[in-house]
TILUM-798777 format. One record per residue: x, y, z of N, C-alpha, C in turn; residue in three letters. Coordinates in pm, whole numbers, plus 50000, padded with zeros to 5 digits. Example, Ala and Ser with C-alpha at 12.3 -4.5 7.8 and 13.67 -1.06 7.14 Angstrom:
<sites>
SITE  n_xx  n_yy  n_zz ca_xx ca_yy ca_zz  c_xx  c_yy  c_zz rest
SITE 51319 49431 50780 51230 49550 50780 51320 49670 50780  ALA
SITE 51285 49775 50708 51367 49894 50714 51290 50003 50787  SER
</sites>
This chain:
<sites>
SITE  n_xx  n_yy  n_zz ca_xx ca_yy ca_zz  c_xx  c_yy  c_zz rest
SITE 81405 17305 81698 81259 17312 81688 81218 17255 81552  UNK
SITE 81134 17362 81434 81061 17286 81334 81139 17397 81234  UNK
SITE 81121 17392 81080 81148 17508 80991 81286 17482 80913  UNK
SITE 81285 17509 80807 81381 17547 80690 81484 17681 80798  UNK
SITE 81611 17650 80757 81702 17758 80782 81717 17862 80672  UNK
SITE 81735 17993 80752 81757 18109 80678 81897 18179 80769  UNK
SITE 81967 18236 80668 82061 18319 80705 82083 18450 80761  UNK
SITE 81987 18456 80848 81976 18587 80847 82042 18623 80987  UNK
SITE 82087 18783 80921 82189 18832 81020 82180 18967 81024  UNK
SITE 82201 19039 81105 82164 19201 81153 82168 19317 81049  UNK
SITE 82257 19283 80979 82254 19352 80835 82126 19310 80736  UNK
SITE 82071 19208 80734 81972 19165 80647 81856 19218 80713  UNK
SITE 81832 19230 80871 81709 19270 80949 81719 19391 80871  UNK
SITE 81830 19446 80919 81831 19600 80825 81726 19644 80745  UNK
SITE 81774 19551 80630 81711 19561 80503 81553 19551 80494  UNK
SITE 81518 19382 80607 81373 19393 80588 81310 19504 80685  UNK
SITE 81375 19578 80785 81327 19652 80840 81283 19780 80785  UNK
SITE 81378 19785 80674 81346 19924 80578 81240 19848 80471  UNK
SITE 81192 19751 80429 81093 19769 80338 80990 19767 80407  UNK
SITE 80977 19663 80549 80878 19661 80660 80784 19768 80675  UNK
SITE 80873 19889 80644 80813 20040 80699 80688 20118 80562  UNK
SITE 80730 20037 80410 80649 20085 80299 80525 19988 80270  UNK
SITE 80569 19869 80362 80427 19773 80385 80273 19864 80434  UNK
SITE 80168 19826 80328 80052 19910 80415 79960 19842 80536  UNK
SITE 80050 19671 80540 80006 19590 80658 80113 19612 80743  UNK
SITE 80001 19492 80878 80086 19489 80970 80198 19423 80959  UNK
SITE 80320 19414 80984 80403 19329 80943 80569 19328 81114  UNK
SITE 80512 19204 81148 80674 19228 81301 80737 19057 81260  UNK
SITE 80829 19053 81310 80902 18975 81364 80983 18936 81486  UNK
SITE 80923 18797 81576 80940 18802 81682 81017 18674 81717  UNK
SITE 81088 18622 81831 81174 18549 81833 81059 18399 81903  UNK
SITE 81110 18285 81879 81032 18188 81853 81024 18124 82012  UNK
SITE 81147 18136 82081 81196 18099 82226 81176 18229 82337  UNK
SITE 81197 18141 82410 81244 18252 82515 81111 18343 82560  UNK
SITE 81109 18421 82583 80975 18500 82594 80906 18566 82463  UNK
SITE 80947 18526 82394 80912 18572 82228 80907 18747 82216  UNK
SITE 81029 18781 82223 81045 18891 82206 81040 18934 82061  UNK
SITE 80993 19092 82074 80993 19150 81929 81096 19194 81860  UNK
SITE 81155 19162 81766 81300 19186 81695 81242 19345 81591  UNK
SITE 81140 19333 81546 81071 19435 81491 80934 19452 81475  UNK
SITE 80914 19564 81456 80743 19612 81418 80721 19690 81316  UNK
SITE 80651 19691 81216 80651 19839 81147 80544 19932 81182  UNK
SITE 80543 20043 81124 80481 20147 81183 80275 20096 81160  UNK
SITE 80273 20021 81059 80128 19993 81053 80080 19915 81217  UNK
SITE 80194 19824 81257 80129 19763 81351 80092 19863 81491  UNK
SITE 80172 19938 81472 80183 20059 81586 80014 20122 81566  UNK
SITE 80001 20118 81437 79855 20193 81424 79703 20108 81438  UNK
SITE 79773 19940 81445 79643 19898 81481 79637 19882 81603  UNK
SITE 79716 19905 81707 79705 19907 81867 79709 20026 81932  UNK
SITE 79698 20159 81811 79643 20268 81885 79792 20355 81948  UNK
SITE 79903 20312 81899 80024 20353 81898 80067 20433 81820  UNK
SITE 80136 20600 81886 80178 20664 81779 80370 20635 81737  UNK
SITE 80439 20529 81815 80554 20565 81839 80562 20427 81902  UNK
SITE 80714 20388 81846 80753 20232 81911 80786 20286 82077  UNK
SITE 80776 20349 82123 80817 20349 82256 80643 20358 82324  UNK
SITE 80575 20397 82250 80395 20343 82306 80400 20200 82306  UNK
SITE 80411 20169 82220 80433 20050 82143 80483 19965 82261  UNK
SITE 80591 19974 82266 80701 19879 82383 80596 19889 82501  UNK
SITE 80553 19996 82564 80505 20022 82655 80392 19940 82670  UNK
SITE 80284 19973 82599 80172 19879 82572 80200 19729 82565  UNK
SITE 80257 19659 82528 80313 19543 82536 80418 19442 82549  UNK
SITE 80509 19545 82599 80648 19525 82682 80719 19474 82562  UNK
SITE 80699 19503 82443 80714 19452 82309 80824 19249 82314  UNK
SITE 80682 19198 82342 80672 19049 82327 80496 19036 82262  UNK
SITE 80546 18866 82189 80449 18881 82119 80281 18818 82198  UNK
SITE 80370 18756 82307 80202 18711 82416 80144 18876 82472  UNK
SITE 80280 19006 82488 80173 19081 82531 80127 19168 82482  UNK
SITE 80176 19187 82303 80027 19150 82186 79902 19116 82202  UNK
SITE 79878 19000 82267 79766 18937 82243 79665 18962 82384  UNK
SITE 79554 18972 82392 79457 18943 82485 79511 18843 82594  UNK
SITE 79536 18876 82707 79567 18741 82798 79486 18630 82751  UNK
SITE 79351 18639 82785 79251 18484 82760 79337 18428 82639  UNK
SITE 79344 18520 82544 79345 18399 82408 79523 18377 82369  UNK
SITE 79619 18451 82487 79716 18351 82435 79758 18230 82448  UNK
SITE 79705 18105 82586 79750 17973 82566 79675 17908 82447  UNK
SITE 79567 17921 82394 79509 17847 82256 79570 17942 82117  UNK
SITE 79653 18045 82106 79666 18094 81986 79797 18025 81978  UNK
SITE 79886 18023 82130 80004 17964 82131 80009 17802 82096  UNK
SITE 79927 17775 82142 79902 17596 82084 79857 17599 81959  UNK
SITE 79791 17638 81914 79730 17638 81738 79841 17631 81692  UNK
SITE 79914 17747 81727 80000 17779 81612 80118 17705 81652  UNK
SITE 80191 17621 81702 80299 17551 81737 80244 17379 81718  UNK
SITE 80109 17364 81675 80068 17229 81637 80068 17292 81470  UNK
SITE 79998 17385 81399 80027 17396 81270 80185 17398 81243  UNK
SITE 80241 17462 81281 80403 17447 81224 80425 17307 81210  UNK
SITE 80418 17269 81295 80476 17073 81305 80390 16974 81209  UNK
SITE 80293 17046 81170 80219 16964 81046 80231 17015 80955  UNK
SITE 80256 17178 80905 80299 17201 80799 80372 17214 80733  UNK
SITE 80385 17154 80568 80519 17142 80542 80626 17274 80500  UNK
SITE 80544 17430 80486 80560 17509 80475 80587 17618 80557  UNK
SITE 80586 17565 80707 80612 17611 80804 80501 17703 80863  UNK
SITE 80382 17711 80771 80301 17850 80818 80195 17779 80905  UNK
SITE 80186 17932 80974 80028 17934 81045 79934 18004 81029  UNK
SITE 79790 18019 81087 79729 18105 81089 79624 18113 81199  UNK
SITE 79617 18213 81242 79531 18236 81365 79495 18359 81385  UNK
SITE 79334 18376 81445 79278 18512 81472 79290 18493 81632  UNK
SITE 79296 18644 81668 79287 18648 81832 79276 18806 81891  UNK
SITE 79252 18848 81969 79200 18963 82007 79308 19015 82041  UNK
SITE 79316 19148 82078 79421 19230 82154 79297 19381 82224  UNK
SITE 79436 19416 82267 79395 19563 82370 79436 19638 82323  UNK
SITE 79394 19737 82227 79453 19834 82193 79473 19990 82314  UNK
SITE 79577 20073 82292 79621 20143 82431 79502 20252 82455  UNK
SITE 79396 20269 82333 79278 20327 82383 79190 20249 82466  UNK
SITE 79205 20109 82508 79132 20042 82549 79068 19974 82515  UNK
SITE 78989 19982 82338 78936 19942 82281 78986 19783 82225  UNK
SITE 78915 19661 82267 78904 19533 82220 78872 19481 82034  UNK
SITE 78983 19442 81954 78998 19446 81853 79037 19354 81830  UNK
SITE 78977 19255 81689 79008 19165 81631 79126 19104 81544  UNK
SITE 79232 19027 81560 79346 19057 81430 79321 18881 81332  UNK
SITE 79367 18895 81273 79399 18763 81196 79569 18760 81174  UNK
SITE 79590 18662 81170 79776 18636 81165 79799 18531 81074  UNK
SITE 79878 18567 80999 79970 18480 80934 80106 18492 80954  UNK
SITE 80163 18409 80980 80294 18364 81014 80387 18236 80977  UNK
SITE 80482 18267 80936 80608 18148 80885 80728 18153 80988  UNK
SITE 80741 18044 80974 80860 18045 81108 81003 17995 81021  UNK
SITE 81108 18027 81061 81227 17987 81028 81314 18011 81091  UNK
SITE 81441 17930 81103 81580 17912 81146 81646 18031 81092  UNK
SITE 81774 18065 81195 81817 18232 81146 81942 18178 81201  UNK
SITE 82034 18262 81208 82178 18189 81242 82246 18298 81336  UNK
SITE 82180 18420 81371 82190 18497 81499 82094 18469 81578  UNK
SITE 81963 18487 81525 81825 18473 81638 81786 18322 81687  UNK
SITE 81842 18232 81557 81724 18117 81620 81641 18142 81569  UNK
SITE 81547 18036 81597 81401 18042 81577 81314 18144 81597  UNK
SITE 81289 18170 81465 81169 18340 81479 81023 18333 81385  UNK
SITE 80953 18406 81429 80834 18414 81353 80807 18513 81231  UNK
SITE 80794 18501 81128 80768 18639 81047 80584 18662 81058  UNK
SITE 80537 18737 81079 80393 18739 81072 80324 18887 81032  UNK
SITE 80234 18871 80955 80138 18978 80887 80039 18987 80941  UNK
SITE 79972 19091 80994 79840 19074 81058 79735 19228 81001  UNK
SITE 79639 19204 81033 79505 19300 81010 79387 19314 81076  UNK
SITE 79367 19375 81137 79185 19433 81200 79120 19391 81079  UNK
SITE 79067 19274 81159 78932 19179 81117 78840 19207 81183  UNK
SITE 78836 19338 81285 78689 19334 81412 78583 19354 81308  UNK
SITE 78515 19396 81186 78402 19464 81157 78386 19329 81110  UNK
SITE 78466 19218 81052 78409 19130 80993 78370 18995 81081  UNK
SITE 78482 18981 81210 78411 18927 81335 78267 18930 81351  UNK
SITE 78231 19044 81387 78101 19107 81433 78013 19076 81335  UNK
SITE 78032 19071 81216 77928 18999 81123 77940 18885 81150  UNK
SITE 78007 18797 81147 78042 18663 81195 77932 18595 81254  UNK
SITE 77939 18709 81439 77884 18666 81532 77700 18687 81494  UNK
SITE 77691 18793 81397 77583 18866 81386 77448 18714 81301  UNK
SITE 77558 18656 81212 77527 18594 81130 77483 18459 81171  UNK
SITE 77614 18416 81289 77583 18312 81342 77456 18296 81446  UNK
SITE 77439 18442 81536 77304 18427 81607 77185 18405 81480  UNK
SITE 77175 18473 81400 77053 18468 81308 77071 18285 81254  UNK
SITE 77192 18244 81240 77160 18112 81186 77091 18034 81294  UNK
SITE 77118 18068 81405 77089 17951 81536 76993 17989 81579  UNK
SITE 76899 18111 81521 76741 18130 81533 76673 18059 81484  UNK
SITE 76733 18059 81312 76628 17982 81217 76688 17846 81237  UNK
SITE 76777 17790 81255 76782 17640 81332 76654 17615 81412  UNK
SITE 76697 17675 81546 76600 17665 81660 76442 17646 81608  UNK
SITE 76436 17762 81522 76238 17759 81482 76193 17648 81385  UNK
SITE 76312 17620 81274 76266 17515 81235 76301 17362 81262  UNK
SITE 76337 17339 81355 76368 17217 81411 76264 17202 81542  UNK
SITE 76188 17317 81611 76137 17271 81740 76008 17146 81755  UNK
SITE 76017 17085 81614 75922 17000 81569 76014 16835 81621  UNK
SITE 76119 16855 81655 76235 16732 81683 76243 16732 81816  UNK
SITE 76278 16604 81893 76307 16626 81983 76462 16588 82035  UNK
SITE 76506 16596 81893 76691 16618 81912 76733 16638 81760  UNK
SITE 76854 16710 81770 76928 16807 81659 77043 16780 81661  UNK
SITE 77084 16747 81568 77315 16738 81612 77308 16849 81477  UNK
SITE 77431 16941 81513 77458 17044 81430 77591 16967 81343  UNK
SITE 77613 16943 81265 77747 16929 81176 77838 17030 81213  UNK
SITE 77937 17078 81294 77964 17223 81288 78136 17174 81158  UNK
SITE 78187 17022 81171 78279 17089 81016 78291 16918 81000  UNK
SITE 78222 16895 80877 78248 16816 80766 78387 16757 80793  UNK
SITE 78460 16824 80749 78589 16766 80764 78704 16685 80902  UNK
SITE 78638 16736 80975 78682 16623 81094 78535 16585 81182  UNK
SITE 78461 16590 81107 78351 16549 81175 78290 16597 81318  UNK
SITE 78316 16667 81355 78295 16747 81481 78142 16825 81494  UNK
SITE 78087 16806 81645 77992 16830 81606 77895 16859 81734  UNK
SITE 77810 16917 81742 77707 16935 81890 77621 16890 81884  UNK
SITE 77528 16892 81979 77409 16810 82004 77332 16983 82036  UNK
SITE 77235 17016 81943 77187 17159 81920 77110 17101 82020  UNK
SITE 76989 17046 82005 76876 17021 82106 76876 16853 82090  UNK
SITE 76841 16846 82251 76847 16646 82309 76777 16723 82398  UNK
SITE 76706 16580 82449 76670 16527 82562 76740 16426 82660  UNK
SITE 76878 16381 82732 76971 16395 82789 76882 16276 82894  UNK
SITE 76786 16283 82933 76734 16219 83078 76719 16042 82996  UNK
SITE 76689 15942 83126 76716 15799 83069 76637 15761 82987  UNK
SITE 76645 15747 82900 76513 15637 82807 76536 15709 82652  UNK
SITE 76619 15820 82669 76627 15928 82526 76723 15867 82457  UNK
SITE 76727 15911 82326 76818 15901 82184 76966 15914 82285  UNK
SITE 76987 16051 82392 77125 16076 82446 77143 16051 82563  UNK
SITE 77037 15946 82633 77098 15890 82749 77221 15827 82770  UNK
SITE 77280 15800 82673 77392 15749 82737 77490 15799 82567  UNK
SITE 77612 15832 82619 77674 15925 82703 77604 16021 82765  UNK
SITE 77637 16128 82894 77582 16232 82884 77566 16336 82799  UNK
SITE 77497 16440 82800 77566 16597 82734 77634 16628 82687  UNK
SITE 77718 16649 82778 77843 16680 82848 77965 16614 82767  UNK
SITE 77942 16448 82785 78020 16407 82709 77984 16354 82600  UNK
SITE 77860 16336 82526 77822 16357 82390 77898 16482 82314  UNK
SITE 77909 16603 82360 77934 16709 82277 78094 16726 82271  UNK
SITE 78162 16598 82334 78256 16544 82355 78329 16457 82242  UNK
SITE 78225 16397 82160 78221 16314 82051 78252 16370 81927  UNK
SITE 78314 16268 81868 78290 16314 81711 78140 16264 81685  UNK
SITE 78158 16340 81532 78010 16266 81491 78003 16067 81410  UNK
SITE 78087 16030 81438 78122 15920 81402 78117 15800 81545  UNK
SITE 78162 15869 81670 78165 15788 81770 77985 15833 81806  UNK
SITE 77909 15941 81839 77816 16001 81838 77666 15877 81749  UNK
SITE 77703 15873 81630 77647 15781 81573 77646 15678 81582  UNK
SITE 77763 15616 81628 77819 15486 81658 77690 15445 81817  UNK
SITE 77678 15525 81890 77613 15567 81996 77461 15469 81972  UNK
SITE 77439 15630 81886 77326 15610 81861 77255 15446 81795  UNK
SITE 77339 15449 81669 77292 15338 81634 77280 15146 81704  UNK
SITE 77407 15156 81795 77424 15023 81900 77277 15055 81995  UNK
SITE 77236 15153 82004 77178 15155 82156 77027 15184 82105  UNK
SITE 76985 15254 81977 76831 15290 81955 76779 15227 81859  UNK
SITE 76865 15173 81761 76803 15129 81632 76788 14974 81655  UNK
SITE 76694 14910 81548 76659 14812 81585 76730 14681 81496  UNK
SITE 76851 14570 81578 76953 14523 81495 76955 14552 81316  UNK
SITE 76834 14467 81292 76813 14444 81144 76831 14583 81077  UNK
SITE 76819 14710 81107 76845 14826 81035 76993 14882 81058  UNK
SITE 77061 14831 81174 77200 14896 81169 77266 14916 81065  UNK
SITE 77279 14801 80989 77371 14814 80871 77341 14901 80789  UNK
SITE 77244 14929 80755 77184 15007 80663 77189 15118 80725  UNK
SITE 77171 15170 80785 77182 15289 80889 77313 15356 80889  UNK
SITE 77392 15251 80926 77547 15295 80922 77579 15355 80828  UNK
SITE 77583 15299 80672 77607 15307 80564 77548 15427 80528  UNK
SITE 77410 15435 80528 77303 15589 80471 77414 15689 80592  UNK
SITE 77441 15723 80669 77455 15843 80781 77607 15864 80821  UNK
SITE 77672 15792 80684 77809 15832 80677 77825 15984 80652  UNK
SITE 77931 16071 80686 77954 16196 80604 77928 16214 80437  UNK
SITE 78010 16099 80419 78032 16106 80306 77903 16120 80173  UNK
SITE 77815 16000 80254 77662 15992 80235 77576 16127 80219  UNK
SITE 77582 16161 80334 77530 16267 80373 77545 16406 80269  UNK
SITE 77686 16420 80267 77706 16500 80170 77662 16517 80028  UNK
SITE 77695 16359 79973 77655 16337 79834 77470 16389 79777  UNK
SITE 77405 16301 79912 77257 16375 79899 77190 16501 79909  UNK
SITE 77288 16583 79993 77271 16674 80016 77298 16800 79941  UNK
SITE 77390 16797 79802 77474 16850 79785 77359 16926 79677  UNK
SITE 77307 16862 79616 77179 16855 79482 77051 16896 79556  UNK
SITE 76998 16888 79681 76909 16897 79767 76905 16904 79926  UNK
SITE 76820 17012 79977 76812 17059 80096 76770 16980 80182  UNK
SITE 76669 16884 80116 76650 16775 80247 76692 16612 80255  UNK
SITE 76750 16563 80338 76757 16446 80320 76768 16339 80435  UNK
SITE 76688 16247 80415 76579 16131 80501 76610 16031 80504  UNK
SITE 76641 15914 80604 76623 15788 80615 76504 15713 80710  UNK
SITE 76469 15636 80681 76382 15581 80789 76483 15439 80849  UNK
SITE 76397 15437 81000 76449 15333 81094 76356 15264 81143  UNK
SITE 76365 15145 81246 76313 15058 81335 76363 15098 81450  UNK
SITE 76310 15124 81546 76318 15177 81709 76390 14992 81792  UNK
SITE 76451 15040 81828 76482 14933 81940 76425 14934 82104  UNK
SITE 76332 14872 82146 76276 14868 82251 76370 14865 82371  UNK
SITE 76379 14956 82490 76465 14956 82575 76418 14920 82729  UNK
SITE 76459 14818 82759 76418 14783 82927 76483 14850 83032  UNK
SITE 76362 14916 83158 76434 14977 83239 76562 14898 83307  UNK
</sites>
């Protein structure tokens, strides 16, 4: 697979298994193949799934690390984290994802995890985790209130692309008008929100603006652009020429 080798051997689990237990996090180790079984748990993790005893424990999740996790969110926590290993040079990951705790109750974790080569197990995961639900819930709390005051002060537009991350350019179409003759007739929706914001623009500018301003256009509504003006000030403006469109 991916990872630096470590030597580790049943006598050494030993060892981390006994400091595992004075950790005030969560802290397991699980095997990287196979059905990703749990090699260990310490007693904190037992307490964020509502477990008094590794045999709840086992029970509740047949002690593997997919049945840890929320069904929905283990094929995307499992892909995150097996595309970060292979890009990082440090072997780590990180990923939030829900679980079931055995009261029933739906709970938030965050994970960090390093993977390495072992010379009994193979490929295993070391990972630390913590109940993140109260700070989720602000999250979500925060994000509806942002996408209010979006909504109220933009309903003066009759299209919005949200930036949602700078860094790979990714991005939605908050409010369009979608039908033929609009800014997002072509691509659809659907597959506009499909786009980066680079192909998105690319869009826009071949199909609405009027030749003589492209260049200039291009250039002003780069990220990079964008950022620089923005960074010193809240608003920032270009003007265009409309390109006339025949049915």
């Amino acid at each position: 697979m991916f990872g630096r080798h470590l030597p580790l051997s049943e006598q050494a689990l030993q060892v981390i298994e006994q400091i595992g237990e004075d950790m005030p996090g969560g802290f397991f180790i699980y095997k990287a193949t196979g059905n990703e079984e749990l090699l260990y748990a310490n007693k904190a993790v037992f307490k964020i799934f509502g477990c008094e005893t590794l045999e709840e424990f086992k029970e509740l999740t047949g002690y593997t690390f997919k049945g840890m996790l929320y069904p929905d969110d283990y094929e995307k926590v499992s892909g995150s984290i097996v595309d970060q290993i292979e890009k990082s040079q440090g072997n780590l990951d990180y990923v939030e994802y829900r679980i079931i705790r055995k009261d029933g109750k739906i709970r938030w974790l965050d994970d960090y995890g390093h993977y390495v080569n072992s010379d009994v197990y193979g490929g295993l995961f070391y990972v630390f985790i913590s109940d993140i639900t109260e700070k989720r819930v602000q999250m979500e709390a925060d994000k509806a209130v942002y996408t209010a005051v979006i909504d109220a002060l933009s309903r003066a537009y009759n299209a919005v692309w949200l930036i949602n991350d700078i860094a790979t350019g990714s991005f939605s179409l908050f409010r369009g008008d979608t039908s033929e003759g609009s800014v997002h007739a072509r691509p659809t929706k659907e597959a506009l929100e499909l786009l980066t914001y680079e192909d998105a623009k690319a869009n826009y500018i071949n199909n609405f603006v009027a030749p003589s301003d492209r260049e200039r256009l291009e250039k002003e509504l780069t990220l990079e652009n964008i950022i620089a003006n923005t960074t010193s000030k809240k608003v920032f403006g270009v003007g265009r020429s409309i390109q006339a469109r025949r049915g």
